[in-house]
C-alpha positions in Angstrom: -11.0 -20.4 -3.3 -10.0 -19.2 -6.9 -7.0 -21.6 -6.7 -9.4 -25.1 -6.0 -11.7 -23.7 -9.3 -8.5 -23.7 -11.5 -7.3 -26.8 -10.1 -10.8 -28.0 -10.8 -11.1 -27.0 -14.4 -7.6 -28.2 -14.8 -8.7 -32.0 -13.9 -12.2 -31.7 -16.0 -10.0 -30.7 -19.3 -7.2 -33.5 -18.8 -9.9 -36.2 -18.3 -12.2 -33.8 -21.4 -8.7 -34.7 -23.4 -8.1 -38.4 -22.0 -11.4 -39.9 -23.6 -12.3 -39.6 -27.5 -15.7 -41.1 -26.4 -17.0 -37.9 -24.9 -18.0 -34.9 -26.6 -16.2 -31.9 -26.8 -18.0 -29.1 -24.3 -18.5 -26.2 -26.1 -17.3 -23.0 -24.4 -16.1 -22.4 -20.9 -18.4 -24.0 -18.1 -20.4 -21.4 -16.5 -19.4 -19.5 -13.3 -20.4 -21.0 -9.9 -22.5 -18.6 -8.1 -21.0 -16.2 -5.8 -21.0 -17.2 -2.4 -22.5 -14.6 0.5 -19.6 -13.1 2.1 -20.9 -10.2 4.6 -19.1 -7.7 6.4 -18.3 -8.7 9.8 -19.9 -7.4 13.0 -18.4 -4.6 14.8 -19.0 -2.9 17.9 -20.1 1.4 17.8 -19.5 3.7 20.8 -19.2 7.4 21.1 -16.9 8.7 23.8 -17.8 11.5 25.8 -15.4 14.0 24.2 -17.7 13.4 20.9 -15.3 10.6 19.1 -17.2 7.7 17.3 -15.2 4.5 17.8 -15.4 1.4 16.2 -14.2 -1.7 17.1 -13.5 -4.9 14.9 -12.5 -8.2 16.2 -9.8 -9.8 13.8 -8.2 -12.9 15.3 -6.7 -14.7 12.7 -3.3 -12.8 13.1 -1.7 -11.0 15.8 -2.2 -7.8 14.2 -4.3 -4.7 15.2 -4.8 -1.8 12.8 -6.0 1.5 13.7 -7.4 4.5 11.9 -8.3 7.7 13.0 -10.2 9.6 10.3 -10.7 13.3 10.9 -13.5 14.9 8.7 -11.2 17.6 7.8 -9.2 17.9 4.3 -8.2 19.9 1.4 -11.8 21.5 1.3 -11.2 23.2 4.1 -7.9 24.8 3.0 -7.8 28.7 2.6 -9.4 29.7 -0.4 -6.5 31.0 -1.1 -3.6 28.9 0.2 -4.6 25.1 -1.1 -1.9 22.7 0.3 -2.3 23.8 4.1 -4.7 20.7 5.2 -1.8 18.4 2.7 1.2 20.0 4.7 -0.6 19.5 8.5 -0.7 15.7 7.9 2.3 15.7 6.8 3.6 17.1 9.5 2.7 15.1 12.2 5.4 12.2 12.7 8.2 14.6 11.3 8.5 15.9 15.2 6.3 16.5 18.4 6.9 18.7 21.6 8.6 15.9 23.2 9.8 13.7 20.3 12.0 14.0 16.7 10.7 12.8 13.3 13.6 10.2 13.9 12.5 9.1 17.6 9.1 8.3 16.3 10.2 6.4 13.2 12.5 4.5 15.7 10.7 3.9 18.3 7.8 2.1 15.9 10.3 0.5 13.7 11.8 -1.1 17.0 8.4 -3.3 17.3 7.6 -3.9 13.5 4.6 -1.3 13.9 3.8 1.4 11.1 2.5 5.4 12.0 1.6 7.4 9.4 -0.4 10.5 8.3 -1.9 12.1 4.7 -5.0 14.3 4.1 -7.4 14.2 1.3 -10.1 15.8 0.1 -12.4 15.1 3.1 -10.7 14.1 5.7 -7.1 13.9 7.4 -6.6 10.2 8.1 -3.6 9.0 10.8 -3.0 5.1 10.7 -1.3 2.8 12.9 0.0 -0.7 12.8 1.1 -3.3 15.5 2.0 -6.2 16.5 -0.9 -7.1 19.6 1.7 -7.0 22.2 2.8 -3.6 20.8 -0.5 -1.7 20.5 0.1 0.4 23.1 3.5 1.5 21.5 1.4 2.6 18.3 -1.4 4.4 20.4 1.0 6.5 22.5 2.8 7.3 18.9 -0.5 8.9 17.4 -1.7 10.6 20.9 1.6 12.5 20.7 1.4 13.2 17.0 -2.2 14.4 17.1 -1.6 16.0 20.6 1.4 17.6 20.3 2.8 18.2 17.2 6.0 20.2 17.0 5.1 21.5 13.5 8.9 22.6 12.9 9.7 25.1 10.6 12.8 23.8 9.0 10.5 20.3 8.8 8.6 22.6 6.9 10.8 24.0 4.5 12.0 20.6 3.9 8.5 19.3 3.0 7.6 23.1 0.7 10.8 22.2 -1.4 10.1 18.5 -1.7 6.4 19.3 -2.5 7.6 22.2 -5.4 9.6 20.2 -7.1 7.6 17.0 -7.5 5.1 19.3 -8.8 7.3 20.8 -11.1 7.9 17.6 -12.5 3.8 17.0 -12.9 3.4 20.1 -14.6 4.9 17.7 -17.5 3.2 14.5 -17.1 0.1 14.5 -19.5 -2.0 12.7 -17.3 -1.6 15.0 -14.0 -2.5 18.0 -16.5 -5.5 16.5 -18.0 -6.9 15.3 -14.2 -6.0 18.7 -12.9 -8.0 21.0 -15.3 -10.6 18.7 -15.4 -11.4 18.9 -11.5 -11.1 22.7 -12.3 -13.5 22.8 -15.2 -16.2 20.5 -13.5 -15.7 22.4 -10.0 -15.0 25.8 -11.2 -14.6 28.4 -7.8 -15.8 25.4 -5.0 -12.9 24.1 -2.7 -13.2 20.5 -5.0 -11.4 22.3 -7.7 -8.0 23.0 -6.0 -5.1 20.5 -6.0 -4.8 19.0 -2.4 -1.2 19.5 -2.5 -0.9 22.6 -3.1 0.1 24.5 -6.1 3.3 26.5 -7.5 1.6 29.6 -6.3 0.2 28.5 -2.7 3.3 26.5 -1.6 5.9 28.6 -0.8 3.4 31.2 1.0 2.5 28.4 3.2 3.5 29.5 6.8 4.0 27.4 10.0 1.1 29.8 11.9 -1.0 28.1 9.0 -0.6 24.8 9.9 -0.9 25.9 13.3 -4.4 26.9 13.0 -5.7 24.4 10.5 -4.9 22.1 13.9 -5.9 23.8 16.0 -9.4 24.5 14.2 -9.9 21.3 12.7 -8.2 19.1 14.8 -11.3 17.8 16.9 -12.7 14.4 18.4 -16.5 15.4 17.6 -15.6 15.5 14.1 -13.4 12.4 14.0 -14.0 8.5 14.0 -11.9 5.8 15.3 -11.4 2.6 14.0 -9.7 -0.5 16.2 -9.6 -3.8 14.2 -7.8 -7.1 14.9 -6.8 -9.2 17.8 -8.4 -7.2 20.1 -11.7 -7.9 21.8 -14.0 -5.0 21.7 -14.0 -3.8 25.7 -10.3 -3.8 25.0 -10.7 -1.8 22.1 -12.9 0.8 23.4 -10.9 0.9 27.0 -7.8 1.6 25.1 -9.8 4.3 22.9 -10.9 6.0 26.3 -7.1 6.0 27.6 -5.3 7.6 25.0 -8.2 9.6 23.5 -10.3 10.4 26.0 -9.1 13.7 27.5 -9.2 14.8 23.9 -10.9 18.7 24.5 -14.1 18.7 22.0 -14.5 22.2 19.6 -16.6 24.2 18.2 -15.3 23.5 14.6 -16.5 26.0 11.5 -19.2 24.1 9.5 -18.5 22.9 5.6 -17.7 25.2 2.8 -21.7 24.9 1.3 -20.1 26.6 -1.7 -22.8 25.6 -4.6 -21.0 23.6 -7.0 -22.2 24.1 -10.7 -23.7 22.1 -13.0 -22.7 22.6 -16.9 -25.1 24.2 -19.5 -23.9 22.8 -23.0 -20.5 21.1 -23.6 -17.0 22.9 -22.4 -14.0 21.8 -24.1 -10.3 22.7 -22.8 -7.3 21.8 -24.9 -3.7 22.1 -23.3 -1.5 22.4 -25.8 1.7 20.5 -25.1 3.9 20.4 -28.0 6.1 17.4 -26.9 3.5 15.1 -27.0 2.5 12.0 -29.3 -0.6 11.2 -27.4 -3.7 12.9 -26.3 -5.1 12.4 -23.0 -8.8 12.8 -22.6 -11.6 13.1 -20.1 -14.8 13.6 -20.6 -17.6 14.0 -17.8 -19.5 16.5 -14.7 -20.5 16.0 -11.6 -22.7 13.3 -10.2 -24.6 12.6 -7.5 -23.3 12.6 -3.6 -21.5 9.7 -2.0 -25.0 9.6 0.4 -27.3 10.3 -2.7 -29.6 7.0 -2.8 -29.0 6.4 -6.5 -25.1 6.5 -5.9 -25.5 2.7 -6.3 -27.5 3.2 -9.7 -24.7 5.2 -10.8 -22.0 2.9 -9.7 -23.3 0.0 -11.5 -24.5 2.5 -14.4 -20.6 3.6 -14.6 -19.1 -0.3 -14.7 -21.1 -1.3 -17.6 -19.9 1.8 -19.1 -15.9 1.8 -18.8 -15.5 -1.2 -16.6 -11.7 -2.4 -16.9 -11.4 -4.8 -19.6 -15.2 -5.0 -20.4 -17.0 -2.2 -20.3 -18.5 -0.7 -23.7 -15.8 2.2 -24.2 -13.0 -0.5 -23.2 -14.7 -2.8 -26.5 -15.2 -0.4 -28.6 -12.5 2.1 -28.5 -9.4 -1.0 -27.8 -10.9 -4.2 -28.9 -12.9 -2.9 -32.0 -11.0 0.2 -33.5 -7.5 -0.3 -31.8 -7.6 3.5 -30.8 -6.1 2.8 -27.3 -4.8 0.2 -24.7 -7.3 1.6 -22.4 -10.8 2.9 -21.8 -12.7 3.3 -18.5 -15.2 5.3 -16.9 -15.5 5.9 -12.5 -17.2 7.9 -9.7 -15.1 10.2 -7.4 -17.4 10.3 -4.6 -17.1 13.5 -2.3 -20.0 14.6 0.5 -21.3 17.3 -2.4 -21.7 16.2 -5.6 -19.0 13.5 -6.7 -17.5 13.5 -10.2 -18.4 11.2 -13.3 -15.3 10.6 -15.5 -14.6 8.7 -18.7 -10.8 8.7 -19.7 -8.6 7.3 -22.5 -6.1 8.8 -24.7 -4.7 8.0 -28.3 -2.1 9.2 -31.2 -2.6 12.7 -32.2 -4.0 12.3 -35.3 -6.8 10.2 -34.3 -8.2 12.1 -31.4 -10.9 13.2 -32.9 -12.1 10.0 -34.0 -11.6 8.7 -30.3 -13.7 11.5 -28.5 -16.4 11.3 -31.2 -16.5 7.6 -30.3 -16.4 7.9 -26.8 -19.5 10.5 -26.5 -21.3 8.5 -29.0 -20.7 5.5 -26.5 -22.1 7.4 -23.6 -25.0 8.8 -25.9 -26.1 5.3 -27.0 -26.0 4.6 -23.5 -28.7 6.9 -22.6 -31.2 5.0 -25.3 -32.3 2.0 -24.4 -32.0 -0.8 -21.3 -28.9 -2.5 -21.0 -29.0 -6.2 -21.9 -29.9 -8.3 -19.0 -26.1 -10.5 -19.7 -24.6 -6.7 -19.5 -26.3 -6.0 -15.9 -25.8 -9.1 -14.1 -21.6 -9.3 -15.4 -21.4 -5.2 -14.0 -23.0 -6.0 -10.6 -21.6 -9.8 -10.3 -18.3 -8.0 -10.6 -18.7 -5.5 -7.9 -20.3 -7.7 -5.5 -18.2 -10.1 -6.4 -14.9 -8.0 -5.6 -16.9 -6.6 -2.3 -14.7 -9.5 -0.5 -11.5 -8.9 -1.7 -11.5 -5.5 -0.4 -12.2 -6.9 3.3 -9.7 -9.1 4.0 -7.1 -7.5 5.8 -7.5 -5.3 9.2 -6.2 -2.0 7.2 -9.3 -2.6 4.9 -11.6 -2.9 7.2 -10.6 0.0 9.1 -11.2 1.6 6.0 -14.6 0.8 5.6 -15.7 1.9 8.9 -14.2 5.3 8.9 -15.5 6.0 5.2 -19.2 5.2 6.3 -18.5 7.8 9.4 -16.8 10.4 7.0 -20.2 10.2 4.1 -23.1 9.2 7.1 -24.0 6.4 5.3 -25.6 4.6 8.7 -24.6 1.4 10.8 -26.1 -0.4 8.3 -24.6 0.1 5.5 -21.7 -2.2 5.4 -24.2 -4.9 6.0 -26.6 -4.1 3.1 -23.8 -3.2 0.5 -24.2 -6.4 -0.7 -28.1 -6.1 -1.8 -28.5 -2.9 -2.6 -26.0 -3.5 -5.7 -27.8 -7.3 -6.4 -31.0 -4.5 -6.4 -29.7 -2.6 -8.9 -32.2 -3.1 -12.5 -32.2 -2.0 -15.9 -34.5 0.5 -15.5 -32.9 2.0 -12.6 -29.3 1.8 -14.7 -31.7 3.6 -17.9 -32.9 6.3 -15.2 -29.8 7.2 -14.2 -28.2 7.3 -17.6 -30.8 9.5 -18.7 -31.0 11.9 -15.7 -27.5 12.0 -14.8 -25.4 11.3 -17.1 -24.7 13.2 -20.2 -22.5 13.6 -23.9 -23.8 17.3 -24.2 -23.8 18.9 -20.5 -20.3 17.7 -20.1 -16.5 18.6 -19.4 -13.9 17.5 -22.4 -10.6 18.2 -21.0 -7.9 17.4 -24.2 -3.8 17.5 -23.5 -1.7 16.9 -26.6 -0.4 18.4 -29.4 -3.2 20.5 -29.8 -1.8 22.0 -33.7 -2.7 17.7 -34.4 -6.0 17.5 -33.5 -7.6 21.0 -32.9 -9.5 21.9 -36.2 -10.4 18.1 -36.2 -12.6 18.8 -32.9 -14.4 22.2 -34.0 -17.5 20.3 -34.7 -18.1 19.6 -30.9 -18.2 23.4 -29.7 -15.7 26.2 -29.7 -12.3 25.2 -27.6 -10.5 26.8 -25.0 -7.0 26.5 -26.3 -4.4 27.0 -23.0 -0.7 26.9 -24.0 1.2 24.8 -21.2 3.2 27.6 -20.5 0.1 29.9 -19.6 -2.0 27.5 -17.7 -2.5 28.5 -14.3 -4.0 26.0 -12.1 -5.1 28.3 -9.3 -7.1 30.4 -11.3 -10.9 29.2 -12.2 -9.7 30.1 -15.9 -6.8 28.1 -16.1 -4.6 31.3 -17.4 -1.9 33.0 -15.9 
């Protein structure tokens, strides 16, 4: 469709440049409207063993994609040992009881299919990917990895010494540094905090009889969701759902962390000093409402006119006005608890004061008056507008279904995304702004060369100055 409008505009400016009797147009023509493009229909059933399945038909390929979302992550790691939830995923196509890591990779790769396996936060998520006439291949593949994993200690071992060392290596990057200790600052003792990975403490004390019982606890079809989408009808879907996932044994699994998460009094600023570096990376922000919070929307929109990519107010001001940075954005990290609100740019040494004085002045300004009615209607055209774009392909829409199961957003949520962001007014961006989002209750997270810039930022609050060598990930303090 985008190719037609440019071909479009293309004729309209030859024939514009063909014919001196017509007047030059002033300014690009305006944008059609956005055409209504909904979520398609799906069909919902929960099996007796507790596990939600959705099914999707998709017939415009041969293709079906499957998802299995279990509403188990890196939150429920050991408090002490984050990386276990990370390492079971991981896990599972690297051997089962019956099969080796290099069986299964064969035996999908022999019909052009794809299994794999990662955790997150939230959930552990297994995917699948097959040709029609191959489904079955791809559902026998995660049955056995889910069912039976081998869990192999030298697969293990393999996987801690891969995981160290690419960690090693982040403990250098700028960016990884500045993310991490601001998930710590904003989250301080709550499961959130950790890194999903693991850290350089938790890694190598990672057992097998660790990963045993994370699967063994967690592992559970009452807690999961199943998603089927493509060229499958849906009796198909849910008959091969009930085959291969049927005798799945139910459990009484341990309910959430409800650890409280806290909310900053007065601003907190953290500088990692890294002495190598000609740039300093910052983030600024706190937490936010939850993903299932109605005003999640309000603060969605509220957080595009903000830092949108290429247009919001900190990408004009801080790139296109002062020339401080190539980039400047602000985003939600939604979670079940309270997400995270973020702003994040960096800039030379020397001018990182400037930058961050800019950049909470932005979101102070922010909290002052209505947005501009041109400002409100590019933000939510924008995100309605790239609604489509994200549901094209069966992986996507898989995607979608499991995410509404994972935050219990409700079966109708997929169909109303649309409106509740066209909804979305001034006053309800204002509201938000003013109630939730802040320049003085707020997180500032600086990595650089912190000898460049420190005195420059004493005016904003006392700082935490961590040398890189003493930060500490897994402790709330950040020091070794």
């Amino acid at each position: 469709m985008r190719l037609g409008r440019r071909i479009g505009l293309l004729a309209i400016l030859l024939l514009t440049a063909c014919s001196s009797s017509r007047p030059k147009p002033e300014g690009p023509p305006a944008p059609a409207p956005l055409g209504r493009v909904d979520f398609p229909s799906y069909d919902k059933k929960v099996l007796p063993n507790g596990l939600t399945v959705y099914a999707l038909e998709y017939h415009e390929q041969p293709i079906v994609a499957i998802r299995l979302m279990i509403t188990a992550g890196a939150e429920r790691d050991p408090a002490n040992l984050p990386g276990v939830a990370a390492f079971t995923a991981d896990l599972l196509n690297k051997g089962t009881k019956t099969r080796t890591a290099t069986q299964i990779a064969e035996l999908i790769d022999q019909v052009g299919g794809t299994v794999e396996a990662a955790a997150d936060m939230e959930s552990t998520n297994i995917t699948a990917r097959a040709l029609t006439d191959s489904v079955n291949v791809a559902f026998e593949l995660m049955n056995d990895i889910i069912m039976h994993p081998a869990f192999s200690g030298e697969e293990l071992a393999r996987d801690q010494q891969q995981a160290a060392s690419n960690l090693i290596a982040n403990m250098q990057d700028a960016d990884f540094l500045a993310d991490a200790v601001f998930q710590r600052v904003i989250y301080g003792n709550h499961p959130y905090a950790h890194l999903q990975g693991g850290t350089l403490g938790s890694i190598p004390r990672i057992r097998r009889d660790d990963v045993v019982k994370f699967h063994n606890t967690y592992y559970a079809p009452n807690i999961s969701a199943l998603a089927i989408v493509g060229d499958l009808s849906s009796a198909e879907s849910f008959k091969l759902a009930e085959q291969w996932f049927g005798s799945w044994q139910k459990k009484d699994v341990p309910q959430r962390n409800e650890t409280e998460i806290p909310k900053l009094e007065g601003r907190r600023l953290v500088i990692v000093d890294k002495p190598d570096s000609v740039q300093t990376k910052i983030r600024v922000g706190h937490t936010t409402v939850a993903r299932k919070d109605p005003d999640y929307f309000n603060v969605l929109v509220a957080s595009y006119i903000l830092g949108g990519s290429g247009s919001g107010r900190l990408y004009q001001t801080l790139r296109a006005e002062r020339g401080l940075t190539y980039g400047a954005y602000t985003g939600i990290e939604p979670h079940r608890g309270r997400g995270d609100f973020y702003s994040t740019t960096d800039t030379r040494t020397e001018k990182t004061a400037e930058t961050l004085n800019l950049l909470l002045d932005q979101i102070q300004k922010f909290r002052s008056a209505e947005v501009p009615p041109d400002e409100l209607s590019n933000a939510k055209s924008y995100l309605i507008g790239s609604f489509p774009l994200n549901i094209e392909v069966p992986n996507n829409l898989a995607n979608r279904l499991t995410t509404v199961f994972l935050y219990e957003l409700g079966d109708n949520y997929l169909k109303t995304f649309r409106d509740r962001l066209a909804d979305v007014t001034a006053a309800d961006v204002l509201r938000v702004a003013t109630d939730k989002i802040s320049s003085e209750n707020v997180a500032v997270v600086l990595v650089g060369k912190a000898n460049g810039f420190t005195h420059q930022v004493e005016p904003l609050g006392k700082a935490e100055l961590i040398p890189i060598d003493a930060l500490d990930l897994d402790s709330p303090t950040l020091r070794k």
